[in-house]
C-alpha positions as CSV (number, residue, x, y, z in Angstrom):
1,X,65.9,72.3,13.0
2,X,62.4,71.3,11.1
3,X,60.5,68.3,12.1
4,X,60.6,65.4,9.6
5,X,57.9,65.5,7.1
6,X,55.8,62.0,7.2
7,X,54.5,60.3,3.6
8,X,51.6,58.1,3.5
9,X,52.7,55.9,0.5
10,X,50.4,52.9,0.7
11,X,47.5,51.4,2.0
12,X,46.1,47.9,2.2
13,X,42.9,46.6,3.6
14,X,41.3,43.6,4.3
15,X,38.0,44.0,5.5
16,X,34.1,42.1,5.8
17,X,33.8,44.2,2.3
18,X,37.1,42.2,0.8
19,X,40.4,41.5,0.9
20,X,41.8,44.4,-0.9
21,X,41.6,47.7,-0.8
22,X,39.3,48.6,-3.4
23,X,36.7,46.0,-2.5
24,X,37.0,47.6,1.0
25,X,36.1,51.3,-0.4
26,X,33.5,50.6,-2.5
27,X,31.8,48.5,0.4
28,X,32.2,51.8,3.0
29,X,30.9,53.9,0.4
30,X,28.1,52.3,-0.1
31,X,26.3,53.3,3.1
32,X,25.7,49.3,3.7
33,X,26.4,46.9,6.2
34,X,28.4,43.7,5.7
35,X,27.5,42.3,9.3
36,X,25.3,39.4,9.2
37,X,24.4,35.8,10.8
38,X,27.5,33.2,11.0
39,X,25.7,30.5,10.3
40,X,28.4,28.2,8.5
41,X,30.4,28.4,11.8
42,X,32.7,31.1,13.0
43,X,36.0,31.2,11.7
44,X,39.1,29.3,12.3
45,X,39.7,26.1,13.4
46,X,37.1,25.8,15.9
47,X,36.3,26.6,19.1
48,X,37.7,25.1,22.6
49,X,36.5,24.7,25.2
50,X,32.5,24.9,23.7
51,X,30.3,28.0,25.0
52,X,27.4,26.6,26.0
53,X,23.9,28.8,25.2
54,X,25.4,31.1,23.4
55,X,23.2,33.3,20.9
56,X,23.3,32.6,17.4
57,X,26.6,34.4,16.4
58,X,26.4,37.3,13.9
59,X,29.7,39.5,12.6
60,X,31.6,41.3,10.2
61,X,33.4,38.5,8.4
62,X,36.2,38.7,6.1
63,X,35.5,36.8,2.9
64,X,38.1,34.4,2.9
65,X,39.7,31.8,4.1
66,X,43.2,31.5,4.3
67,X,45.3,27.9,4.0
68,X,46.2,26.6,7.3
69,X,43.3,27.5,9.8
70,X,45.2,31.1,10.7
71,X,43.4,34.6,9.7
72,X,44.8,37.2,12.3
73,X,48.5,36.9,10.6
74,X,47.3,36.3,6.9
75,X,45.4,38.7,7.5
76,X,48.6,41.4,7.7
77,X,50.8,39.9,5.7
78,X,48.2,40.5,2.5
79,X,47.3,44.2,3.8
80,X,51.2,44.7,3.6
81,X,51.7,43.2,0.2
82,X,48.9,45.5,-1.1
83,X,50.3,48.6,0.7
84,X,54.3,47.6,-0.2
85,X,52.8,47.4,-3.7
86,X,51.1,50.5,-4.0
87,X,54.1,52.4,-2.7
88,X,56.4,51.1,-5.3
89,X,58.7,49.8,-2.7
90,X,60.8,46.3,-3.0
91,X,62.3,44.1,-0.5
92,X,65.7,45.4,-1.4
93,X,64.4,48.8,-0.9
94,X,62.9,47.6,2.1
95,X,66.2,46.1,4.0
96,X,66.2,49.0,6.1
97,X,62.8,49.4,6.8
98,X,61.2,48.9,10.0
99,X,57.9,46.9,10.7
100,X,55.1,48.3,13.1
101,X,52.2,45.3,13.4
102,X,49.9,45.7,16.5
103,X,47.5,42.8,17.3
104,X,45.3,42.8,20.4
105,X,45.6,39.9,20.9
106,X,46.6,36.6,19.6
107,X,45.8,34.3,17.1
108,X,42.8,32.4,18.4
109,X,42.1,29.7,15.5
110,X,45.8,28.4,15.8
111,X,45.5,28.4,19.9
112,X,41.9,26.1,19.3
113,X,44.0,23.6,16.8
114,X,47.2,23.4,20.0
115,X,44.5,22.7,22.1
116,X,43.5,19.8,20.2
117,X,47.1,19.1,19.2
118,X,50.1,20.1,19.0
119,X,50.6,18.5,15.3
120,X,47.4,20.3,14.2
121,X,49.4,23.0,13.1
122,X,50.6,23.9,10.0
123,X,54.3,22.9,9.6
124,X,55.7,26.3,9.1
125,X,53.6,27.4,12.7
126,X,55.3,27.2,16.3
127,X,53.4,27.3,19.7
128,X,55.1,30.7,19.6
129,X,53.5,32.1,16.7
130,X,50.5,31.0,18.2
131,X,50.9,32.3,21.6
132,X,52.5,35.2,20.6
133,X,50.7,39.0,19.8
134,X,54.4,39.4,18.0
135,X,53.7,37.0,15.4
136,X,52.1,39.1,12.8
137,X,55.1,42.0,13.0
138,X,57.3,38.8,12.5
139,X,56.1,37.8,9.4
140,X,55.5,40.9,7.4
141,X,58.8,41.7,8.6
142,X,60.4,38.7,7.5
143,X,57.8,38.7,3.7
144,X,60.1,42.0,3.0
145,X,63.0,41.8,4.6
146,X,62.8,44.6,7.2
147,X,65.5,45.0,9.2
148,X,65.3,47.8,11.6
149,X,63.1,46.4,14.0
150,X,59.9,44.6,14.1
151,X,57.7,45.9,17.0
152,X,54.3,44.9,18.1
153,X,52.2,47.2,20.0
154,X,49.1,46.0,22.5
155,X,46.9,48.3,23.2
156,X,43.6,47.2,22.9
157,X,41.0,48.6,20.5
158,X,43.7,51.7,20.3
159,X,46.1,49.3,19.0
160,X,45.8,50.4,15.4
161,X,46.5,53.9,15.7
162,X,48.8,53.6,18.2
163,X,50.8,51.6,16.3
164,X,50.7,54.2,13.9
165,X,51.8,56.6,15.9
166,X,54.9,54.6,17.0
167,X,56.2,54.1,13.6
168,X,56.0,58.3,12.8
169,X,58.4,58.3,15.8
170,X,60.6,56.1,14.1
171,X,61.4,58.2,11.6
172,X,61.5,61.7,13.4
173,X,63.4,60.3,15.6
174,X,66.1,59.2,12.3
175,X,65.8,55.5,12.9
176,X,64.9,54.5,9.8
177,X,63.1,56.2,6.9
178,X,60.5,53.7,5.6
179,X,57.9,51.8,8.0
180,X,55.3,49.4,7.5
181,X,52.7,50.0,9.9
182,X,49.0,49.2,11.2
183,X,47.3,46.0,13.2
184,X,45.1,42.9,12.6
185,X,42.1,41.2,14.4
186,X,40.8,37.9,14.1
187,X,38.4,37.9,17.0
188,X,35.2,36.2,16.0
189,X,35.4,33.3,18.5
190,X,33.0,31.9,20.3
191,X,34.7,32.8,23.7
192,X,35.4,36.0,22.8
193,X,31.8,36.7,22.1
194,X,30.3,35.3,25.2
195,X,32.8,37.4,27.2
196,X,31.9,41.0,25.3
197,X,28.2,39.5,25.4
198,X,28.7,39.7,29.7
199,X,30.2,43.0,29.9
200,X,27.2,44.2,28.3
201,X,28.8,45.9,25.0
202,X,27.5,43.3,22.3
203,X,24.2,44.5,20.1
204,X,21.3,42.7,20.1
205,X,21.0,42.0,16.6
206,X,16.8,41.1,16.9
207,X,16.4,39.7,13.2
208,X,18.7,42.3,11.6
209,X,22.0,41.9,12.5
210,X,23.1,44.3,10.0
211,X,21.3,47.3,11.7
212,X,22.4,45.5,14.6
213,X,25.3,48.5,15.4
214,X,24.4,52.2,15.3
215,X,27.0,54.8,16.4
216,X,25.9,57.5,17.4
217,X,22.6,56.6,16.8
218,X,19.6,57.4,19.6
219,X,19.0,53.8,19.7
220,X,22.5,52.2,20.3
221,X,23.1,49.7,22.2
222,X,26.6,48.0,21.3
223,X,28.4,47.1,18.9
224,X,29.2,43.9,16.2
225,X,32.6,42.1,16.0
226,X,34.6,42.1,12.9
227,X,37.6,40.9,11.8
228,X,40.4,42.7,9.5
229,X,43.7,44.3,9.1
230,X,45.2,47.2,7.0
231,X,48.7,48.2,6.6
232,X,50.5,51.5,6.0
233,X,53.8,52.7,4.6
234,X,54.8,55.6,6.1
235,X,57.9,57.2,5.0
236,X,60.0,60.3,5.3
237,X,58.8,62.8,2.7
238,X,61.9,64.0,1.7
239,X,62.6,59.9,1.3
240,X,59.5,59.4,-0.7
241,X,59.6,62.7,-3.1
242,X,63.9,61.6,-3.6
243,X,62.1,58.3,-5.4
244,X,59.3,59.6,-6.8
245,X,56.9,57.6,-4.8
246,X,53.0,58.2,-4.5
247,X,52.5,60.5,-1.7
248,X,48.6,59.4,-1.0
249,X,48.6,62.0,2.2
250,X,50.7,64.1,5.0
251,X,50.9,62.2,8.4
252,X,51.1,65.6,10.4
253,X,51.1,64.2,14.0
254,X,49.7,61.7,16.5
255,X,49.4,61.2,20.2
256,X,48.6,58.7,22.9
257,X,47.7,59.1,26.6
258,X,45.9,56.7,29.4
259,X,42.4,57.2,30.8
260,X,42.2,56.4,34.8
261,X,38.7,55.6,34.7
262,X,39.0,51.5,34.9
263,X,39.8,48.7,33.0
264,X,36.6,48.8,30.6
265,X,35.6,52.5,31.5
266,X,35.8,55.9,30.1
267,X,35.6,59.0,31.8
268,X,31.5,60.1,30.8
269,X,33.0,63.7,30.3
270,X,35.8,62.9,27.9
271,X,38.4,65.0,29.6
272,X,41.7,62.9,28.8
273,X,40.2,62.8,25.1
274,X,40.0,66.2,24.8
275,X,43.1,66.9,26.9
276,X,44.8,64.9,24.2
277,X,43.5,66.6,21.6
278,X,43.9,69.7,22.3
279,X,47.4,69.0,23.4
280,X,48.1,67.2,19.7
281,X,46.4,70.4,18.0
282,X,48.9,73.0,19.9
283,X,52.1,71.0,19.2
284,X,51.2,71.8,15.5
285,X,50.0,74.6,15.6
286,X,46.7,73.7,14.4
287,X,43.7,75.5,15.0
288,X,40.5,73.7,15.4
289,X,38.7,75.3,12.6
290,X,41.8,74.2,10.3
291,X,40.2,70.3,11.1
292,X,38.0,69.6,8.1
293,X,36.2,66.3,10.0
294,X,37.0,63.4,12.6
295,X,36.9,59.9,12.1
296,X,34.9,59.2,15.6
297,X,36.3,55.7,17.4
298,X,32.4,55.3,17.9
299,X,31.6,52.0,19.5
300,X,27.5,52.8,19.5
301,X,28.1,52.2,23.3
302,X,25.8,54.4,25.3
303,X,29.1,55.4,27.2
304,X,31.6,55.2,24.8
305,X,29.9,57.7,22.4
306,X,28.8,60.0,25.2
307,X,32.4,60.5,26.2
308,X,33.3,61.0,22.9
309,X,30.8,63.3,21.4
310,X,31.6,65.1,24.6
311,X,35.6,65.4,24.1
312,X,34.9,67.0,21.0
313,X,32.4,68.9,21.8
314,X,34.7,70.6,24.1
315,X,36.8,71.6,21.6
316,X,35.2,72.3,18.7
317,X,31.8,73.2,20.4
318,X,33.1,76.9,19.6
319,X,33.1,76.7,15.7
320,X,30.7,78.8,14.1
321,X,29.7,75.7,11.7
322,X,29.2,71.4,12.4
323,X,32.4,69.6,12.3
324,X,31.1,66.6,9.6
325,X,31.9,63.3,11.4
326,X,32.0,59.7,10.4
327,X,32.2,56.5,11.6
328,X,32.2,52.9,10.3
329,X,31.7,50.3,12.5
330,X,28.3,50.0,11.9
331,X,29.7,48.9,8.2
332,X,31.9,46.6,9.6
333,X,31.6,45.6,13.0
334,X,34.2,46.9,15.8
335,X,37.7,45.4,14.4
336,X,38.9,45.6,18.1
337,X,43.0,45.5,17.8
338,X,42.2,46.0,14.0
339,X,40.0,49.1,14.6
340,X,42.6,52.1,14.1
341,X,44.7,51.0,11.6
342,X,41.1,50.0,9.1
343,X,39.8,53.5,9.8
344,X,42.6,55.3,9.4
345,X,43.2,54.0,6.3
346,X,39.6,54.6,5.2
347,X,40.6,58.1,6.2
348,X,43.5,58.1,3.8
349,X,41.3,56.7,1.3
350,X,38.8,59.9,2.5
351,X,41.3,62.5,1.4
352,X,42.1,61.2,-1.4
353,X,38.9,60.9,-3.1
354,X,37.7,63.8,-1.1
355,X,34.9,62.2,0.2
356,X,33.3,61.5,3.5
357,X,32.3,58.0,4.2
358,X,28.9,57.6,5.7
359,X,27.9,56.6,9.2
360,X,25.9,53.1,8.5
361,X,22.7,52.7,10.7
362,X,22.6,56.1,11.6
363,X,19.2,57.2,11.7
364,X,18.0,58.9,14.8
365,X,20.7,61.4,15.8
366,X,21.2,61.7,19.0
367,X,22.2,64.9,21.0
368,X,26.0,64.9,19.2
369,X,26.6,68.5,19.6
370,X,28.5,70.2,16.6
371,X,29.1,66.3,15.5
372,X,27.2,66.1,11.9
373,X,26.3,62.7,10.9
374,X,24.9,61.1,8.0
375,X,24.2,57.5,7.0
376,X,25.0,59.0,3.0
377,X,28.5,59.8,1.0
378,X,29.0,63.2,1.3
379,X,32.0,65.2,-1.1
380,X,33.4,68.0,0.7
381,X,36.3,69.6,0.4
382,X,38.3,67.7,3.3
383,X,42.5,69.4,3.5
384,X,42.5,67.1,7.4
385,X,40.7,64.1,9.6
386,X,41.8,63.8,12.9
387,X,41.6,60.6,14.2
388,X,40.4,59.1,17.3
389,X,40.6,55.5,19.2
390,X,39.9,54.4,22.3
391,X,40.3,51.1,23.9
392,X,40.1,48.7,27.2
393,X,42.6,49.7,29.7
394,X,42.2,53.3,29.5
395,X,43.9,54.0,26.0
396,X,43.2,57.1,24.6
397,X,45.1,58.0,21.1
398,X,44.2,60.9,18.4
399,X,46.1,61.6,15.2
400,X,45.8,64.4,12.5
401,X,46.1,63.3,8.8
402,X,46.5,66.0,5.8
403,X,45.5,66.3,2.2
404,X,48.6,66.0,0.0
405,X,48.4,68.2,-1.8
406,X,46.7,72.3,-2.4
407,X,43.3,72.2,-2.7
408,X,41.6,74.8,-4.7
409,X,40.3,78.0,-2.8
């Protein structure tokens, strides 16, 4: 018996470029940053209790402000209406439908207004929405009427992809044959930032705080926060060819596995990365050469990157050409939770315009290997990405996404 095809139908973004998705493109493409000083206050409702000495804040904000304090689930639930719309998919159609929304964690404006009272919140919010990672599956669920499930994944900065990867297994596995997929971050508080700031992993932003994160980069040292969310309908294909929906790209495969290394390490040699990979790339038959370029998690970490260039070193060290590589959190900060589902819908967004995006602040290679970088747009004939996140905890996730339809030789 064949494996269940899996249709990417629709994507929707909200980003520090826009709330949409085409605002969100044209900012990647651009090669700029949209990181810069917070100096109106970070967003939210405030911040409780008050971090004292705490640098001048700088981040990838999302231009917007939604009614009622709350950005991690308004966030969602407009990157879902701009996906369910771009599939050509109503809530009837959706009744069966399953809803896959990770966050990393919860939403932090709402928990600052309980703190300073319980009536504070808006009168359709509960303590449990606030308290809850679930929250944002809840409502995008409930927006269109999905009924097979609303499940929220945790997993860190590989929250996103993971996700993704959970709702493909929905519908091999005959569950359902439509779900709405991806994650959401709203973590530019004050908190939050003193806490990556002692661990180490937050840039130094000196009087740039766009240049302030470099994957990749010789000079890295850490990365920006950003907020955002994007959404996915993944569907059978046989479902989505029946009603003639738009088949953006192929969702060939996807797979998750744990790194032992600690809590907020990574193994410096990338072995369970490229285990997982290489492991992914067998299932399906997939030869490395047959990978047209990756979407690199890259944190601009000294050790994030150095594990990662080295996973894929190891396996595509061998090919006879560089394996063109891109990464965009220099564009818009590390989305944390948000992180894998923003870039792999940028990588969607790749294949279909056949384009790859550039690496922002990427200006002194560093010894990357096969890895080919470049802080311009590039067009190149691109049939796959594979995908790769990583996050706190040891989460390790990789995914392979396909072109849609035959190139020309």
């Amino acid at each position: 018996m064949s494996r269940v095809r899996v249709a990417i139908t629709g994507v929707g973004m909200v980003t520090p470029f826009g709330t949409n998705r085409t605002e969100s493109w044209q900012g990647l493409v651009s090669g700029k940053s949209a990181v810069r000083w917070i100096d109106e206050g970070l967003p939210g409702a405030g911040n409780l209790p008050p971090v004292k000495n705490l640098p001048r804040p700088f981040g990838g904000v999302v231009p917007w402000q939604p009614e009622g304090g709350g950005r991690l689930i308004p966030f969602a639930r407009r990157a879902a209406a701009e996906a369910v719309s771009q599939a050509r998919l109503d809530r009837n159609q959706l009744r069966s439908a399953a809803c896959v929304i990770g966050a990393s964690k919860i939403e932090m404006a709402h928990y600052d207004l309980l703190c300073k009272s319980p009536d504070a919140l808006a009168a359709e919010m509960t303590p449990w929405d606030v308290l809850s990672t679930a929250a944002p599956a809840q409502f995008v669920a409930a927006d269109f009427n999905c009924r097979a499930g609303a499940i929220s994944p945790v997993a860190a900065c590989a929250t996103g992809l993971i996700s993704l990867i959970q709702a493909a297994m929905l519908i091999r596995s005959g569950h359902c044959e439509v779900v709405l997929a991806g994650s959401t971050d709203a973590g530019l508080h004050a908190g939050l930032l003193a806490s990556y700031r002692r661990l180490g992993v937050l840039a130094k932003p000196g009087n740039d705080p766009a240049g302030a994160c470099r994957p990749f980069d010789r000079t890295r040292a850490g990365f920006a926060v950003g907020e955002g969310a994007a959404v996915l309908v993944l569907e059978s294909w046989e479902h989505a060819v029946a009603r003639g929906g738009p088949i953006l790209a192929e969702w060939v495969d996807g797979r998750f596995a744990s790194d032992p290394s600690g809590l907020t390490l990574v193994d410096e040699a990338g072995e369970p990365l490229s285990h997982l990979i290489a492991a992914l790339l067998a299932a399906n038959e997939i030869q490395p050469k047959e990978i047209s370029a990756v979407s690199v998690h890259g944190t601009a970490t000294r050790l994030n990157d150095q594990a990662e260039a080295a996973a894929l070193n190891r396996i595509f060290g061998s090919l006879q050409r560089p394996l063109p590589a891109f990464g965009i959190k220099g564009a818009i900060g590390h989305l944390m939770g948000g992180a894998g589902a923003v870039e792999t819908a940028a990588s969607v967004l790749s294949l279909v315009e056949q384009t790859l995006l550039p690496t922002c602040n990427h200006s002194l290679p560093d010894e990357t290997g096969c890895l080919e970088f470049d802080s311009r747009i590039r067009e190149r004939r691109l049939q796959s990405i594979l995908k790769v996140s990583l996050g706190f905890g040891g989460h390790v996730a990789a995914a392979v996404l396909r072109q849609s339809r035959k190139l020309p030789d």
